[in-house]
N, C-alpha and C positions, 0 to 999 in steps of 0.2 A: 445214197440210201438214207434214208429217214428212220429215227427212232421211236420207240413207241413213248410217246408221252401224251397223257390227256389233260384236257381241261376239266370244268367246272360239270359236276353231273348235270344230268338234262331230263328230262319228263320223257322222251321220245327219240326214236332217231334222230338225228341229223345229219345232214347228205357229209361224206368223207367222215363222219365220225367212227366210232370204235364202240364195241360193245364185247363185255364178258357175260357165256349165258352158261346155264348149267343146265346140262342133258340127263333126265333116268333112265337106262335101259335095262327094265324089268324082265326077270326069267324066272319061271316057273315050271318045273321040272326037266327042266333042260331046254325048253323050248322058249322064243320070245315072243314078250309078253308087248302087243302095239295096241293104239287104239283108234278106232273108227270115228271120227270126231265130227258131230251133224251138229255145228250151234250157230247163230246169226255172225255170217263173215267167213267163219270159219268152215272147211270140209274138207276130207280126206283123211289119211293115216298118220298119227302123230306117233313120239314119243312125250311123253312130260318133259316141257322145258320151262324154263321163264330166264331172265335177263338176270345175272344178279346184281342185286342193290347194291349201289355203293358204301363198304365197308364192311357189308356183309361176310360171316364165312360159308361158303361155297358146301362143306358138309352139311351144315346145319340146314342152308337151302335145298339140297340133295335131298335131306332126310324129311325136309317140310312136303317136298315133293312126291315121295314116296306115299305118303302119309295120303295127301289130297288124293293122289289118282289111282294108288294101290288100296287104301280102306284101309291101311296101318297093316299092314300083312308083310310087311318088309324084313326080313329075320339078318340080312347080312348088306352092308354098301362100301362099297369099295371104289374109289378111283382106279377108272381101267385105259382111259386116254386126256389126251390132250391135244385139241385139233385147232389149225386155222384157217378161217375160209373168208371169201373177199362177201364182200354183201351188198346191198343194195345200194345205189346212189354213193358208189364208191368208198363203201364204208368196210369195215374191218369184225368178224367174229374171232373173237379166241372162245372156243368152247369143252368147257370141261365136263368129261362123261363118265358117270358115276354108275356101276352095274349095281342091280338090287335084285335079293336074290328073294324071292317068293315064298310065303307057306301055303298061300290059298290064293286063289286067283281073283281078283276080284269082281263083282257083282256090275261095276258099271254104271249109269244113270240115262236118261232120256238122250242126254249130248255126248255120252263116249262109251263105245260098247265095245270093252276090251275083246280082243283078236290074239290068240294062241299059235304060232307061225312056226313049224316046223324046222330046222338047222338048214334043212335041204327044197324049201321052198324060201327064204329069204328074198327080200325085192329092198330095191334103194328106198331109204327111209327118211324122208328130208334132207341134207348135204350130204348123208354118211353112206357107204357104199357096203353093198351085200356083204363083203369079205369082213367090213370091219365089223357090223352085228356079229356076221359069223364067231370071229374072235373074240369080240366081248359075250358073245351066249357061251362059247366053249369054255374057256378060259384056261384050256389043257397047259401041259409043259411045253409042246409045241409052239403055243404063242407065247408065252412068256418072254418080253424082252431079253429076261435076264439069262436063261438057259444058254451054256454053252460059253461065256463070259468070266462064269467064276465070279461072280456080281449079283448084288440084291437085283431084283427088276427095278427097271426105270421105268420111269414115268414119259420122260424123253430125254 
């Protein structure tokens, strides 16, 4: 077994490289908040992501994030997971996913027309699976890691 240790930052992927990205999953009155994304290359449903910058903090990327694709409408951010997933050309995501919590939904532009999705219509949303939206739009004592522990919530 191999540890995780990286090299020299990079402009781009590279095949078996590694990358840390940070996820927004926007909610707005309970419901999640996805977006319909028609721009050159890109098509289909996203959530706000980007790659983070080397040295970067991951909040302040979270909250840059909110910012761009929410219209500043972000009233609460909180880290709700931490996931890893293999990725392309044998390369590695560790992705940190950040809920944001809504006052107004926003308005959208030519290339991303935000989409309002019900708890109970939920569909797979890039690597993350229905359940996990689920839990990150609920956020009840239910899902709480920490419930029933006798322990703050964990992260992992």
């Amino acid at each position: 077994m191999r540890q995780a240790f990286f090299g020299r930052p990079q402009d781009s992927f590279v095949p078996g490289g590694a990358h840390v990205a940070v996820y927004v999953v926007p909610v707005f009155a309970g419901q999640l908040l996805v977006f319909d994304v028609d721009a050159p290359g890109v098509r289909g449903r996203w959530l706000p992501w980007t790659v983070l910058e080397y040295g970067a903090n991951p909040y302040e990327t979270a909250a840059a994030l909110g910012d761009d694709w929410c219209e500043g409408a972000v009233s609460a951010l909180e880290v709700v997971d931490v996931l890893s997933f293999p990725y392309e050309l044998d390369g590695w995501e560790l992705a940190l996913v950040f809920r944001a919590e809504l006052t107004t939904p926003p308005r959208g532009d030519a290339h991303r027309r935000p989409v309002l999705v019900a708890p109970g219509r939920l569909d797979a949303i890039g690597p993350f699976d229905p359940v996990d939206l689920l839990r990150w739009v609920e956020r009840g004592a239910a899902c709480d890691p920490g419930v029933g522990r006798g322990a703050d919530p964990l992260v992992f």
